[in-house]
C-alpha positions in Angstrom: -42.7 9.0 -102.0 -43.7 5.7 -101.4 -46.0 5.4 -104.5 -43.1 6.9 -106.6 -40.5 4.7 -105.4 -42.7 2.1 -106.4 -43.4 3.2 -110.3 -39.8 3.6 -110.5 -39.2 -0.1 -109.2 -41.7 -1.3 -111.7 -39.8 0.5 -114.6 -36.4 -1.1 -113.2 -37.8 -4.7 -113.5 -39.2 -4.0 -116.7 -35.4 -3.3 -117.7 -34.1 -5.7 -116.4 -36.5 -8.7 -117.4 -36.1 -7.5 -121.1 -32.1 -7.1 -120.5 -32.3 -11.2 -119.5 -34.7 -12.1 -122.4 -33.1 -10.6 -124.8 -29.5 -11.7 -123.9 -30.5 -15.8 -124.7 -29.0 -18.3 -126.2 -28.6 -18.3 -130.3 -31.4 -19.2 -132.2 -32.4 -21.0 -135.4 -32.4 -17.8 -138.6 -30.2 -15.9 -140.5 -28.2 -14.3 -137.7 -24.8 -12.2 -137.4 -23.8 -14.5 -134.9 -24.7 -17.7 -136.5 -23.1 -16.4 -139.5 -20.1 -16.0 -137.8 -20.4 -19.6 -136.1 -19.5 -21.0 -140.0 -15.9 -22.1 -139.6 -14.5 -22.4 -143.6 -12.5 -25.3 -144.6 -9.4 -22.8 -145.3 -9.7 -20.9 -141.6 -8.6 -24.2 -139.7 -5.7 -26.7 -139.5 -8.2 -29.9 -139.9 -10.7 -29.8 -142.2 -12.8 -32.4 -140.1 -13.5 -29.3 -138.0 -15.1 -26.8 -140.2 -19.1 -26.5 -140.2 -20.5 -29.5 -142.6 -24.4 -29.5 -143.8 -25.7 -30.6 -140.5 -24.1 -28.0 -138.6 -25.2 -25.6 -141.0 -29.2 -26.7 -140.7 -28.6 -26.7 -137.0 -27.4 -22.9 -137.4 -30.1 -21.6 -139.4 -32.9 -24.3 -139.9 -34.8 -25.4 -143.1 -37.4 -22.4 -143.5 -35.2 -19.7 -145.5 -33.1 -22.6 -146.7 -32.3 -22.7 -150.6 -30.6 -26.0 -151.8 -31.6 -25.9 -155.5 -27.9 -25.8 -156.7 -26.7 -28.2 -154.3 -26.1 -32.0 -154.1 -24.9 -34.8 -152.5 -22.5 -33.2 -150.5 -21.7 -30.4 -153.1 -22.5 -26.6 -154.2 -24.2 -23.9 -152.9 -27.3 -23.3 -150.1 -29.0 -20.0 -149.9 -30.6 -18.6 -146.2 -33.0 -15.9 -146.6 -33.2 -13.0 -149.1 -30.3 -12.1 -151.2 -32.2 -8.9 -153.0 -33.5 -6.9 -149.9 -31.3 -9.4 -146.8 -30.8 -10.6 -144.9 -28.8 -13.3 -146.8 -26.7 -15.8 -146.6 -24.9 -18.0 -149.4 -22.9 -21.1 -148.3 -20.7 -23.0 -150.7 -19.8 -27.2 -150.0 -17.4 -29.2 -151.4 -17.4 -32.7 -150.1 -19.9 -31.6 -147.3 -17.0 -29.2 -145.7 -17.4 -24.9 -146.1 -15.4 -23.7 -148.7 -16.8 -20.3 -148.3 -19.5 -18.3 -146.8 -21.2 -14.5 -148.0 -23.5 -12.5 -146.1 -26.0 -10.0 -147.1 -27.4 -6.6 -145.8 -26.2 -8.8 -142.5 -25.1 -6.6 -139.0 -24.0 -7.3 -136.1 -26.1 -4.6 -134.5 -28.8 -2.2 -135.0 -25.7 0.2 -134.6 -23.6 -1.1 -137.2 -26.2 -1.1 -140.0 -25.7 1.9 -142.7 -28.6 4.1 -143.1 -31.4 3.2 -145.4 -30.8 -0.4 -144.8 -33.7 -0.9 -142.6 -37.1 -0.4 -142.8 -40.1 0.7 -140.3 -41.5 3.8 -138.8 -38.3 4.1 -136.1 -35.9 3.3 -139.0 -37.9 6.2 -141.0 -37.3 8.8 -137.7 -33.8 7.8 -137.9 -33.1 8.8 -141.4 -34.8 11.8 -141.4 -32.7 12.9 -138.4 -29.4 11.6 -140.9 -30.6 13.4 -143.5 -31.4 16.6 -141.7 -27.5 16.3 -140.2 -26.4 15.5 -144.0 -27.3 19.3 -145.2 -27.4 20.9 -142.5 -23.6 19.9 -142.7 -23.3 22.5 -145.8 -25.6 25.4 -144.7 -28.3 23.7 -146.3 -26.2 24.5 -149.8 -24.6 27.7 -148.9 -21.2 25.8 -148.7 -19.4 23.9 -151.4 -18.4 20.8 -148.8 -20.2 19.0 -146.8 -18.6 19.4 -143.1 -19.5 15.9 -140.9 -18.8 18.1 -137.8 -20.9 21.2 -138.7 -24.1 19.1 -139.3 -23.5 17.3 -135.9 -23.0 20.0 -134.1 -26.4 22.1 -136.0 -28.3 18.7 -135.2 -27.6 19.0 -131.7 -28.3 21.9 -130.8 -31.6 22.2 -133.0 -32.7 18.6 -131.1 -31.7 20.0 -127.6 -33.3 23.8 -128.5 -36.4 21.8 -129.3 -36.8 20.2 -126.2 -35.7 23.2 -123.7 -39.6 23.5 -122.8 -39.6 19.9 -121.2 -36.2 20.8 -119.9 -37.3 23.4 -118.3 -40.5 21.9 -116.7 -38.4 19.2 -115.1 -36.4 21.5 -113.5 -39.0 23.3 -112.1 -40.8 20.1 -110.7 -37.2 19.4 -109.1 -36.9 22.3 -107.5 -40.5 21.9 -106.2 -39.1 18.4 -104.8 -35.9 19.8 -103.4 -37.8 22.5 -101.7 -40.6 20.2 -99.8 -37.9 17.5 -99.3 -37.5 18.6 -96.0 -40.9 18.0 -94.9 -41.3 14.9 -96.5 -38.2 13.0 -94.7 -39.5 14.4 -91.7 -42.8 12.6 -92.3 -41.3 9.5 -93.6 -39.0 9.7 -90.0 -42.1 10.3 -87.6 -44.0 6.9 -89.2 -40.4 5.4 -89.4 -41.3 2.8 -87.1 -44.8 2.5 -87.3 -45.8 -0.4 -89.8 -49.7 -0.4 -89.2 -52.2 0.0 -91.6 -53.6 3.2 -89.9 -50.4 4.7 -89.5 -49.2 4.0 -93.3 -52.1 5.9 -94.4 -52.0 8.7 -91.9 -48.3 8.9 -93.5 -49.6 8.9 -96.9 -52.1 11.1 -96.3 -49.4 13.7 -95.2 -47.5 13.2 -98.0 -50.5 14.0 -100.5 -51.0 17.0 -99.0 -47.2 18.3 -98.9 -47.3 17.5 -102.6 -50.7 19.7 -103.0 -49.2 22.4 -101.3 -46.4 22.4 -103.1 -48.3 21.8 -107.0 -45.7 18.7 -107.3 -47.1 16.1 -109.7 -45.5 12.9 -109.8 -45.9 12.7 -113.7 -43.7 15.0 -113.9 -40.6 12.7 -112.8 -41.2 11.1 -116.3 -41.3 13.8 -118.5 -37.4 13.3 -119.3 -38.5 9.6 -120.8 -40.3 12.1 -123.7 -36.9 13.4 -125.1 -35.5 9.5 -124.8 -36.7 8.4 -128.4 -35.3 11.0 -130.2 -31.9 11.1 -128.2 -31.6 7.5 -128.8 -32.0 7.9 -132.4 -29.4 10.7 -132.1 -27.4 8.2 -130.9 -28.3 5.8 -133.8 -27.6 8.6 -136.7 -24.0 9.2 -134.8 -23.2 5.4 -134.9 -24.7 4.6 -138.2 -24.1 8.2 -140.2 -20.1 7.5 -141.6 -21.3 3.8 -142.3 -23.9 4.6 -144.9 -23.5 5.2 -148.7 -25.6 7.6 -148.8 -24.0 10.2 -147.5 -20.4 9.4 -149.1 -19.4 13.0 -150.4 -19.3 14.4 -146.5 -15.6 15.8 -144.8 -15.4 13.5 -141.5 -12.3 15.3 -140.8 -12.3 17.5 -137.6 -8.8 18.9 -136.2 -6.3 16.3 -134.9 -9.0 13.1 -136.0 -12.0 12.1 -137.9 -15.4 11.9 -136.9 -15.6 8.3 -138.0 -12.4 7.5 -136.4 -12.7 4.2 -133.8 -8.4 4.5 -133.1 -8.4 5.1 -129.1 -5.4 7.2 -128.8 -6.8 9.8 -131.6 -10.0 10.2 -129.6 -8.6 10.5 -126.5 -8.4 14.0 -126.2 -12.2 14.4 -127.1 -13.0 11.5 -124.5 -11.3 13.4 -121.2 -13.2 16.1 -122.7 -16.2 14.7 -122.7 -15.7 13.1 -118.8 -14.2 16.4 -118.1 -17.8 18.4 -119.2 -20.0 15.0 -117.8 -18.2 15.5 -114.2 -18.4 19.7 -114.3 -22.7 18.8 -115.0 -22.4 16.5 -112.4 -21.1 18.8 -109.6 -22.8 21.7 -110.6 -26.4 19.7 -109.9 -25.1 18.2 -107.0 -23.9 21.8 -105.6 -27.2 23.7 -106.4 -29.3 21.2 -105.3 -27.4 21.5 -102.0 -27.5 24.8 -102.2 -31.7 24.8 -102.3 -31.2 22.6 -99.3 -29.3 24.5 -97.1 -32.1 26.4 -95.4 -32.7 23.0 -93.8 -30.5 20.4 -91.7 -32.5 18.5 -91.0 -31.7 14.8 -93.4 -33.1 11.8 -92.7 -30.5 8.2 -92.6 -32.7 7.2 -96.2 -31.7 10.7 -97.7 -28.4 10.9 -96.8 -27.6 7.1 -98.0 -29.3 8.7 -101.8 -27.0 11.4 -101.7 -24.0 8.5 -101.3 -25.1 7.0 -104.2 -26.0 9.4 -106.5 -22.5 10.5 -105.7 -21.0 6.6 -106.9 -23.8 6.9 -109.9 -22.2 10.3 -111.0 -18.3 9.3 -110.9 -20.0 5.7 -112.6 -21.2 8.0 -115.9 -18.6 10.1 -116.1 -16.5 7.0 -116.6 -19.1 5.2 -118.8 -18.8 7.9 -120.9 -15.3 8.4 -121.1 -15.0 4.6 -122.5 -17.7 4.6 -124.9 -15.9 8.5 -126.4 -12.6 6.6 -127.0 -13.9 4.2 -129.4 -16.4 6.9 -131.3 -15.1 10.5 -132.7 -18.3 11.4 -133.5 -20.2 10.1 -130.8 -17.3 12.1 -128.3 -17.6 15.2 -130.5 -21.9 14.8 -130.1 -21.4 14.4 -126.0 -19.2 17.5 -126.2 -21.9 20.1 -128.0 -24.5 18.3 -126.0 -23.2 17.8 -122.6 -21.6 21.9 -123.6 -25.2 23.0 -124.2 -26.8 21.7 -121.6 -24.8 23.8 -118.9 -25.5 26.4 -120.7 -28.9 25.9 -120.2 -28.6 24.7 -116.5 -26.9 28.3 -116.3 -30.2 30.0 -117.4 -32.3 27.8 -115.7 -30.5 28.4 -112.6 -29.9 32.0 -112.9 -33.5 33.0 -111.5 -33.3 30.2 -109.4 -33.6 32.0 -106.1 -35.9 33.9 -107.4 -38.4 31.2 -108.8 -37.5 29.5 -105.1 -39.1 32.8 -103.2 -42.5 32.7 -105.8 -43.3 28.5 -104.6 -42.9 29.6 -101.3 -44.8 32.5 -101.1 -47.5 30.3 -102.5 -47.9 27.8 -99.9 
């Protein structure tokens, strides 16, 4: 356990060291933010206090700079690329900002259309958009395009695909849940007992526990291989009713529309969504008890998990709630996918007594 605890740490740093680096200051480039940092002449009550050509090179630097048609105070600087972007055109007069135009320029990775990036990832991405574009009209069998039909095909196709590593985790978790019992009894006996020789008698004990009971710690990271694709899931949701390229599709869906960011619209499909999220949650947390219960035995470390597993569940449940009330489609997405998954911890879970008596018979 130790050993796992430990990979798990090392993944957590990771996070958290590319969270901080990545969260810095505002540099030098053509930038959303520092695009948004021009103040024109017109937007303020002085004009002493709108961005003049110094403030501007300070914002994005001489290296993409343009200033061809501009002189002594007056005209127009170019940042960057104006064909392919990201651009950005600045017009002077006097040295104050009369006005300011961006180019192919986002705010985020989430607010870029479709097809407006390019790369391998960006290439995934747009496959997945353009597999939820016809999949939206039966692939040509219908006369409109329905946003919500393609979602909701795209989903389950995605989540179909990766029922075998669904599947496998559970079976490794069950496998854990079973010889949990045994292992905080051998993390209590050595509780106390910080020498060398004991540490590895402890480890030792543990090895063998996970022999006997085929558990391979590997296996607690075969959920991260369904992470890309979910993620850019995620992307197509947040990016799909933004692109041009798919103009001609129906984001209408009942009461709303799948492109709809008005809170009170999507409110219905966000306590649906937490509603689903929490029913998951409790379900897992009840079956896991449940393949528990022919032991009482729970050691102070196990029993302070179980308190915060609880806090982490009631945490996503409302993370997820927030995050539906400003997204239709992303709520409606959650909903098939949160919907399809109990199905499918249903089935798994079915058999599970069953599949409990076959590891143990095997030790």
């Amino acid at each position: 356990m130790k050993t796992k605890n430990k990979i798990l740490a090392a993944i957590v740093m990771l996070l958290l060291v590319f969270g901080v680096t990545s969260c810095g200051g505002n540099k030098q480039g053509v930038t959303y933010q520092n695009y948004k940092s021009i103040v024109v002449s017109s937007d303020v009550d002085d004009p002493n206090d709108a961005t003049d050509y110094a403030g501007l090179i300070t914002l994005f630097g001489t290296d993409l700079m343009d200033d061809s048609n501009y002189s002594s105070g007056d005209g127009t600087i170019v940042w960057g690329d104006l064909e392919e972007g990201p651009g950005v055109t600045v017009t002077l007069d006097d040295e104050v900002v009369t006005a300011k135009e961006s180019f192919r320029l986002y705010e985020s990775v989430y607010t870029t259309p479709l097809g407006e990036k390019t790369g391998v990832w960006e290439w995934v991405v747009l496959q997945i958009g353009y597999f939820t574009y016809y999949a939206g009209s039966l692939f040509g069998l219908l006369n409109t395009n329905f946003y919500w039909l393609g979602l909701l095909i795209m989903t389950l196709v995605i989540r179909t695909l990766g029922w075998p590593i669904y599947a496998k985790t559970n079976d490794m978790s069950l496998k854990m849940q079973i010889a949990q019992p045994e292992l905080s009894k051998i993390q209590e006996k050595y509780r106390n007992k910080k020498d060398q020789a004991s540490q590895q008698r402890m480890q030792m004990e543990t090895m063998e526990v996970y022999k006997r009971y085929k558990i391979n710690l590997l296996g607690c990271f075969m959920p991260l291989l369904q992470m890309p694709i979910f993620i850019a899931m995620y992307q197509v949701v947040q990016r799909f009713p933004r692109t041009g390229l798919f103009d001609d599709v129906a984001t209408g869906f009942l009461w709303t529309d799948l492109g709809n960011t008005y809170w009170l619209e999507n409110l219905p499909l966000a306590l649906l969504v937490a509603g689903l999220m929490f029913l998951s949650q409790w379900l897992t947390t009840k079956r896991t008890k449940s393949v528990q219960k022919h032991s009482n035995y729970q050691s102070p470390s196990q029993q302070q998990t179980q308190k915060t597993m609880k806090y982490m569940m009631y945490f996503m449940v409302i993370m997820m709630a927030y995050i539906s009330i400003g997204n239709a489609g992303i709520a409606f997405y959650w909903v098939i996918g949160t919907a399809y998954q109990l199905l499918q911890s249903y089935i798994s879970h079915r058999n599970v007594d069953k599949r409990k008596d076959q590891i143990q018979s095997r030790i």
